[in-house]
N, C-alpha and C positions, 0 to 999 in steps of 0.2 A: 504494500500500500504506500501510495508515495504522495507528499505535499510539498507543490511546487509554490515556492515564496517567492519574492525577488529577489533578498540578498542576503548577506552574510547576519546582518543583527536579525531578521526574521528567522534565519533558521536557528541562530543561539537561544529566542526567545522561545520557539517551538517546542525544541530539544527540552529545554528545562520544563513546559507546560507540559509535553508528554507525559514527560516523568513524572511531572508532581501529581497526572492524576493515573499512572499505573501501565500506559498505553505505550511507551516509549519503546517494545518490543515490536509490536505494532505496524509503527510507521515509521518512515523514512524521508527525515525534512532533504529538500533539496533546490538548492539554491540557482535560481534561474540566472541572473545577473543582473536585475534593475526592469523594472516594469516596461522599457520600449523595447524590451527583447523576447518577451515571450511569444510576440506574432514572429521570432527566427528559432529560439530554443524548442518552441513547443511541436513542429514538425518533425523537428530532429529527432526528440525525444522517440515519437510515437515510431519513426524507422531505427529505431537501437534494436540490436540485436534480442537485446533482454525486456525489451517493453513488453515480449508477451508471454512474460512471466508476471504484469500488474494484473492484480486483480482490481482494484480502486486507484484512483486518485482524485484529488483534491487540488483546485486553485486558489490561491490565496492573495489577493490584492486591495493596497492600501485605495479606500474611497477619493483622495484628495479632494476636491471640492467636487463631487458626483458619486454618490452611489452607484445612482441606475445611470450613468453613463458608462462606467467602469463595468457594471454588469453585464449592459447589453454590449460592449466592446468582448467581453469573455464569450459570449453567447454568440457572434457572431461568427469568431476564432475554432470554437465548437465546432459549427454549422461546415465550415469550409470543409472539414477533415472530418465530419460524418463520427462525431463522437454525441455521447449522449448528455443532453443539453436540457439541464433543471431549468424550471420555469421560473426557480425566487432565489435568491441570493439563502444559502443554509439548507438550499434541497441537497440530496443524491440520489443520482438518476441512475437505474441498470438498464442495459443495453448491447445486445451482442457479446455478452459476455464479458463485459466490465461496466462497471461502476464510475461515475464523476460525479463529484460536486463543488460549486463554488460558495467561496466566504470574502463579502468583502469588509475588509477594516475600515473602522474600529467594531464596527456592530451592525453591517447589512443593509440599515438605514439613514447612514448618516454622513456626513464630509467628514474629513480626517483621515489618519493614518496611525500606524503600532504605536508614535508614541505618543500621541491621546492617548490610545486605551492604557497603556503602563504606566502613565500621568498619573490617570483617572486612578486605578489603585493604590495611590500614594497621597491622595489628595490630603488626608488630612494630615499625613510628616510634616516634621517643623521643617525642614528644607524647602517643603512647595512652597510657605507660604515665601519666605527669600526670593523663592525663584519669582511669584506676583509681582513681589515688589521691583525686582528688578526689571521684568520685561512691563511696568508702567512707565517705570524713569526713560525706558528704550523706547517708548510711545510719546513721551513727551518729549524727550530731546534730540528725535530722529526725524526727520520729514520719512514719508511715505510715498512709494514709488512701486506701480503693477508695471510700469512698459519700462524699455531700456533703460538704465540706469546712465544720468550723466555721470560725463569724466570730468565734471566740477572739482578738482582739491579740495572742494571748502565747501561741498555740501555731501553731508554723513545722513545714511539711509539707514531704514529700518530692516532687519532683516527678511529677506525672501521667505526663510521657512520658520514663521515661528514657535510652531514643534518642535522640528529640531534644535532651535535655539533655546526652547524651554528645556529638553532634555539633558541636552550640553550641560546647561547652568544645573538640573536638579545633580547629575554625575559631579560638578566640579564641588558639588557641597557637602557630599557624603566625607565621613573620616577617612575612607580608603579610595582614593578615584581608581575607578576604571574606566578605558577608553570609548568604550559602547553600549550601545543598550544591550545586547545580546550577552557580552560578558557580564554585566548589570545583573540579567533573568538570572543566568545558572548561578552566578555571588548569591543571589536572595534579595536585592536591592528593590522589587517591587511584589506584592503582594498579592501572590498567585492562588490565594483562599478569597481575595475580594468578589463580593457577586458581580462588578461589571463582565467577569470574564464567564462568566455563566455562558454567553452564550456561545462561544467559541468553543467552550468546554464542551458541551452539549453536542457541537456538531462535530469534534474531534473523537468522542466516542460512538458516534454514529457510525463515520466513516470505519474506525478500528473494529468494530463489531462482525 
């Protein structure tokens, strides 16, 4: 059974959710390389010698600002290559003799990405609140910029991603910093008993069953 993710901290954050709820024998995170790559990795995938030893798999992609554009982008990827193709985001669908389904982050329904949802379990560490305060000061003392960014010297922008920028800062304030989320999961740095992850959890046993 295999869960393809985008990148290296999804699959450290996997690996440790596996584990923590027993499934880790299971399944097999695997790292695609960054979400504009799975319309080149995911054909490949399915011509590997060993693809047809999958019984399951699972897609796993960050919402960024679209759920259901991110979905129906997976569903159409599907459709090309004649794979079996859930109709909701948390289905799995059989099909010719395998299984798929897709999970978009943080929860199916929403914009976002992995590190919301790992945020979100930590919400109430004295470290998040640091992190509030810091990415307000970054709101007020940064102008805000969506199209090219000028190459003004002397005018300082607000970060592009500020997820990841909330993540960065929650890692730099822990007593032991580690360099990513994913080394973060398997440390214990966020809080893999919190119910936001209920629902992830829910469809990672689905799939292992």
């Amino acid at each position: 059974i295999l869960l393809l993710v985008e990148g290296k901290d999804e699959v450290g954050f996997f690996e440790a959710l596996l584990n923590h709820i027993g499934v880790q024998d299971n399944i097999q995170a695997v790292e695609v390389g960054g979400k504009d790559k799975f319309g080149n990795e995911f054909p490949a995938l399915l011509l590997s010698p060993n693809f047809s030893s999958v019984k399951k798999y699972a897609i796993v992609r960050d919402a960024d600002y679209s759920a259901d554009n991110t979905f129906q982008s997976i569903k159409g990827m599907l459709s090309r290559y004649n794979q079996p193709i859930p109709e909701m985001p948390g289905e799995i669908i059989s099909s010719d003799g395998i299984a798929a389904g897709v999970f978009i982050m943080p929860g199916n329904s929403e914009e976002g990405m992995l590190e919301d949802l790992c945020l979100g379990t930590v919400a109430d560490h004295p470290v998040s609140a640091c992190v509030d305060a810091y990415i307000s000061c970054l709101h007020d003392n940064l102008e805000h910029e969506k199209q090219d960014i000028s190459k003004d010297p002397f005018k300082y922008y607000f970060p592009k991603n500020e997820a990841k920028t909330k993540m960065h800062t929650f890692l730099a304030g822990m007593n032991k910093f580690v360099p990513s989320l994913g080394i973060a999961a398997k440390k214990g740095y966020f809080d893999l008993d919190s119910g936001i992850l209920n629902d992830i959890k829910f469809f990672l046993q689905k799939l292992a069953a």
